[in-house]
Each structure stands twice: as C-alpha cells, then as structure tokens.
C-alpha positions, 0 to 999 in steps of 0.5 A: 575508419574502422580499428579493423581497418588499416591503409598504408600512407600513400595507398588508395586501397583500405584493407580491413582484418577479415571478421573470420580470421583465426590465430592459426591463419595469421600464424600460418602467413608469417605473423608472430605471436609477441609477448604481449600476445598480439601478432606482428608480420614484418616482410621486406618489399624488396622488389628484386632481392629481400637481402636488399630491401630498402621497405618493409611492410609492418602489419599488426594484429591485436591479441583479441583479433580486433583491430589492425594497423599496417605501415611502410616503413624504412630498415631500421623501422624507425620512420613510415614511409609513403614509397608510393611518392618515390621515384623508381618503386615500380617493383615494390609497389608491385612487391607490395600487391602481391603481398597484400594479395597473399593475405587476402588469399589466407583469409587474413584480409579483405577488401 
C-alpha cells in the first residue's frame, strides 16, 4: 500500500489522501496543526452520544501532505481497535461512514 493510503483494521474500504488536498481543507474538517507541523483529526464515533464515545477515529497527515495513517482506537488512544469485529457496533459503523464520507466530501479524501 501506498503512504497515501490508509485502511482502518477491520474495514474492506482503502481511503487514499487526496493529491489536491490543501492545508486549509484539513484545516477546515477538524484536523489540527501539531507542533511538529503535521495535522492530526481525533473524532469520537460514538453512535449515539459523543459525550459516551466508547471509539475514536485517529486520522494523521504528514506536514508536507504526503502520506496518511488512520486507526480506531479506544478513549485512552493507547490500543487500535477492530469495532468492526465487535458485537453491537451498528451505529459506530455507521457513525464511522458518515465521517469518512464527510472527508471525502471536503476533498480530504478519496476512494
């Protein structure tokens, strides 16, 4: 796979960071510039409530925009998880979609 690819455990779907992408999209879609100078996007997929999230979706750019790395992790962040594995993560998964639709959409992403 391609550094400008990235699939999250569990998902049959490979999202690619999209070759037009511009710092002020990722800007403008929830990433934050770190201190290093790369872009990190850390949303909860909550399903129902994001004051409850039990996932998060951890997305991170690279500073010159050229590689991508995406995982489900748990709320410490600490372990990657596979929630498409679990029992009862309809609404995540769902939750999950939507959100990875909405970066498409903001040109972040493609298919």
């Amino acid at each position: 796979m391609d550094k400008r690819q990235a699939q999250v455990q569990g998902d049959q779907e490979v999202y690619e960071l999209n070759p037009e992408v511009k710092k002020y999209s990722l800007l403008d879609s929830g990433f934050m510039e770190t201190n290093k100078g790369s872009f990190r996007l850390e949303h909860p997929i909550n399903g129902s409530s994001p004051y409850d999230a039990r996932y998060y979706l951890r997305a991170v750019v690279s500073k010159n925009l050229d590689s991508l790395k995406l995982s489900i992790t748990d709320k410490s962040g600490m372990h990657s998880i596979n929630m498409f594995k679990i029992k009862d993560t309809e609404k995540e998964v769902s939750d999950y979609r939507y959100l990875m639709n909405f970066l498409k959409e903001k040109n972040v992403l493609v298919k």
